[in-house]
Backbone as CSV, one residue per row, in Angstrom:
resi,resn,N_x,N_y,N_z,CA_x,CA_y,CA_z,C_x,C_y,C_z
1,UNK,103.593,87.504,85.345,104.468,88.296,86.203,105.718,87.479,86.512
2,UNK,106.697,87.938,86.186,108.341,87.681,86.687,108.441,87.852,88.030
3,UNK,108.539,86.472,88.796,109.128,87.316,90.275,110.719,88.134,90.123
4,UNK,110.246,89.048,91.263,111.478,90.158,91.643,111.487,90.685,90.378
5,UNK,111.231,90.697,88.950,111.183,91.521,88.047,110.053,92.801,87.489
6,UNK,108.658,92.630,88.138,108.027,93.232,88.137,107.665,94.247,89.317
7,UNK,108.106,95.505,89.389,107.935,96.617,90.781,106.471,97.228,90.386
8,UNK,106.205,97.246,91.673,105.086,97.814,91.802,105.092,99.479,92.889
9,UNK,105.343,100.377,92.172,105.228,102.038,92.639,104.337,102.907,93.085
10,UNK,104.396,103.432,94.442,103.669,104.341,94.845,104.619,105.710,95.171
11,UNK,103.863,106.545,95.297,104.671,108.096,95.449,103.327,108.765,96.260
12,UNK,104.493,109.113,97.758,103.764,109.768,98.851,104.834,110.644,99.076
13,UNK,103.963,111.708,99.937,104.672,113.277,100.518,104.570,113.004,101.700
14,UNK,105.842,113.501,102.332,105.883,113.869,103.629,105.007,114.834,104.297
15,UNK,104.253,114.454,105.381,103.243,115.336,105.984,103.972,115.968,107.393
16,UNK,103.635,116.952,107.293,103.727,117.641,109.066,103.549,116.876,110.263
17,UNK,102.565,115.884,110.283,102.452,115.043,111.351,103.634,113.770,110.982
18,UNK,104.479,113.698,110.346,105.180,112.183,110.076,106.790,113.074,110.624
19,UNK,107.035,114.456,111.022,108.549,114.313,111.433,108.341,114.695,112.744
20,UNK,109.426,114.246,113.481,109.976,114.492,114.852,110.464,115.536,115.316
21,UNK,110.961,115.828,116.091,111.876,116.958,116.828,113.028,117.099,115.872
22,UNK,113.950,115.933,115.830,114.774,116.406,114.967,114.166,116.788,113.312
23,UNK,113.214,117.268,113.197,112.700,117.891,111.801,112.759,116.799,110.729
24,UNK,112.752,115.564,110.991,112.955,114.844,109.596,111.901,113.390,109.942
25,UNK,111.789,112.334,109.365,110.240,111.673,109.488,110.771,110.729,110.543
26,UNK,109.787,110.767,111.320,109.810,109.673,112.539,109.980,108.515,111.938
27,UNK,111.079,107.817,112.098,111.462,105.875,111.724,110.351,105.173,111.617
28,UNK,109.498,105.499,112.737,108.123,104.614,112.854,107.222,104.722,111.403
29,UNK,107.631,106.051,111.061,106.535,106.386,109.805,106.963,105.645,108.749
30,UNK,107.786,105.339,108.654,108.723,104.493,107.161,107.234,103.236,106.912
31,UNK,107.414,102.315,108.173,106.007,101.428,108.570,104.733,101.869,107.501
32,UNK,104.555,103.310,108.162,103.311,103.550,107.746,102.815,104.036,106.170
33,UNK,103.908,104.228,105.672,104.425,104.081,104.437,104.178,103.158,103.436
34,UNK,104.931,102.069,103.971,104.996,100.997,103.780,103.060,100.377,103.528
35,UNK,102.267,100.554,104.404,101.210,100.011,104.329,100.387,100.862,103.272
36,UNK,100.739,102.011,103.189,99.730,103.465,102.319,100.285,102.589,101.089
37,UNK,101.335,102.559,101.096,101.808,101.991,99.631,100.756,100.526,99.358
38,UNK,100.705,99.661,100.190,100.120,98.501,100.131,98.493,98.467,99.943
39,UNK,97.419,99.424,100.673,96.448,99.691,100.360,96.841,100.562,98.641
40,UNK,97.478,101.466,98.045,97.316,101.787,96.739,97.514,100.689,96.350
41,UNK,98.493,99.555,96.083,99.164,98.776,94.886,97.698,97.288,95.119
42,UNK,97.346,97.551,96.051,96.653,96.491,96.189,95.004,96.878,94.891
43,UNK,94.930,97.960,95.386,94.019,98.420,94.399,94.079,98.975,92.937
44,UNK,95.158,99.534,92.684,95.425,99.926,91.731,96.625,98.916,90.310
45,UNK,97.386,97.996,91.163,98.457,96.405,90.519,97.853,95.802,90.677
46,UNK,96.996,95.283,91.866,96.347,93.849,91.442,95.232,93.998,91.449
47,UNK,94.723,95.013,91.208,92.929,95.039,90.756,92.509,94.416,91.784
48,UNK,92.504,94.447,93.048,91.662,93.912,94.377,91.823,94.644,95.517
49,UNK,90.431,95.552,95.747,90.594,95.924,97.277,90.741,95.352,98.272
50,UNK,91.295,96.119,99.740,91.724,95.173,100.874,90.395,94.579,100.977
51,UNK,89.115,95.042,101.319,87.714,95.122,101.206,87.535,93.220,100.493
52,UNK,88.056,93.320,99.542,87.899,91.926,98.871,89.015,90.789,98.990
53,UNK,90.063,91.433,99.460,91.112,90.690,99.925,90.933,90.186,101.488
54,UNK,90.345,90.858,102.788,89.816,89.946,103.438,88.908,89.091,103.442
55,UNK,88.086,89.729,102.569,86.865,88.947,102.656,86.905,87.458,101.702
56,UNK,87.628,87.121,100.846,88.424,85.871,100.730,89.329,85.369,101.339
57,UNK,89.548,86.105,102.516,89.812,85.285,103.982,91.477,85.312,103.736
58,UNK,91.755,86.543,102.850,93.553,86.427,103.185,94.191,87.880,103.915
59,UNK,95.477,88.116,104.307,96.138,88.368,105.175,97.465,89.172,105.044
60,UNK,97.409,90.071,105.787,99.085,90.558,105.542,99.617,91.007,106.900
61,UNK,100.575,90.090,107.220,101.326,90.686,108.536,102.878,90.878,107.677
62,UNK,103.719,91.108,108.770,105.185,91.215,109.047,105.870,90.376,109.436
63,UNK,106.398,89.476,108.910,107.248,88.636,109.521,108.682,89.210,109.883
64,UNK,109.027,89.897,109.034,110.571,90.365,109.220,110.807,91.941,109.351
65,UNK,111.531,92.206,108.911,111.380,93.717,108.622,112.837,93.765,108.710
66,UNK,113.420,95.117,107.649,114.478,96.026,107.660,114.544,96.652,107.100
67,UNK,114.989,98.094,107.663,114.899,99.409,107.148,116.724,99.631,107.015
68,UNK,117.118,100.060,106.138,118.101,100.749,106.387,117.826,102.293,105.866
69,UNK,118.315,103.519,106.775,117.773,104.499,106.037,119.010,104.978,105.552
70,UNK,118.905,105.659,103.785,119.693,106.410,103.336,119.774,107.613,103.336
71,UNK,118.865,108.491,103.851,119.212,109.730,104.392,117.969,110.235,104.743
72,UNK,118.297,111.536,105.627,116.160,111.730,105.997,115.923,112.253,105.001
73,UNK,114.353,112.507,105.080,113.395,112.492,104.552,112.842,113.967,105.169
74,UNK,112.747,114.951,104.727,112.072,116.332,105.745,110.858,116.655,104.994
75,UNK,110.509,117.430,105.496,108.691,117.994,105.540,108.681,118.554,103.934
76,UNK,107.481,117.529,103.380,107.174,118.215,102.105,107.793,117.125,101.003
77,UNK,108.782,116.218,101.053,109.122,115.526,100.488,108.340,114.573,99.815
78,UNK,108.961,114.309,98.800,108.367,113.245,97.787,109.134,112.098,98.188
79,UNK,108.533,110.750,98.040,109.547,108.979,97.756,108.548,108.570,97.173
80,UNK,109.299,107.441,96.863,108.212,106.670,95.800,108.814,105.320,96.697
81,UNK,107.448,104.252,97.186,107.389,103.211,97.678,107.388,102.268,96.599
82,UNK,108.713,101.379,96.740,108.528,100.064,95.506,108.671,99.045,95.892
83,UNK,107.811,97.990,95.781,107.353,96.523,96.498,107.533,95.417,94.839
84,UNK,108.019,94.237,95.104,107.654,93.124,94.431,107.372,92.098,94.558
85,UNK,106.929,91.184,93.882,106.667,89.577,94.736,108.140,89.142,94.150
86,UNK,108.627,88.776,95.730,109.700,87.892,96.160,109.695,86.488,95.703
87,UNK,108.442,85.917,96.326,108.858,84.595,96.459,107.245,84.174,96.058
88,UNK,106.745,82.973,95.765,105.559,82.934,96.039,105.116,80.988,96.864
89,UNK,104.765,80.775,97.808,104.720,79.602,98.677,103.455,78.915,98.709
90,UNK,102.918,77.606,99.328,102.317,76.877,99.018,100.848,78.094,99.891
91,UNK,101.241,78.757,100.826,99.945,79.164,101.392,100.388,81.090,101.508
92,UNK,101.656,81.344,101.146,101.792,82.937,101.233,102.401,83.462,100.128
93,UNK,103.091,84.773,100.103,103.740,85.463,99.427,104.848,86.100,100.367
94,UNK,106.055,86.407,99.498,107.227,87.438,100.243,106.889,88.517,99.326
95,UNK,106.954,89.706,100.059,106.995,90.931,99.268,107.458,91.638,99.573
């Protein structure tokens, strides 16, 4: 694997429970996104469930975060979530 050259793709729909008042997906949901994507790629790119990924005693938080949004997102919609390894360090990963 090439870092930053290899993407790893998921494709989720917008649900009824993910928009707000103003009709388009609550900011917060981008997050939750973000993780749906991470439980698929985890199982399906690197051949390891979370299931086996804690249980070898590793980890995924947030250190940073930024969203910029390019336009909403309304009910029924398709995106496709794309993640890569960034960086790789003596005890983590950037992704």
């Amino acid at each position: 694997m090439t870092l930053g050259r290899t993407k790893f793709e998921t494709e989720l729909q917008v649900r009824p429970d993910d928009i707000d008042m103003n009709q388009h997906v609550h900011g917060s949901r981008y997050f939750d996104y973000v993780l749906a994507a991470r439980y698929d790629q985890m199982e399906r790119c690197y051949k390891m469930s979370m299931e086996e990924f804690i249980k070898a005693g590793f980890g995924w938080f947030i250190r940073t975060a930024h969203v910029e949004y390019k336009r909403p997102l309304r009910l029924g919609e398709r995106m496709t979530i794309r993640t890569w390894v960034e960086e790789i360090f003596k005890d983590g990963v950037r992704v």
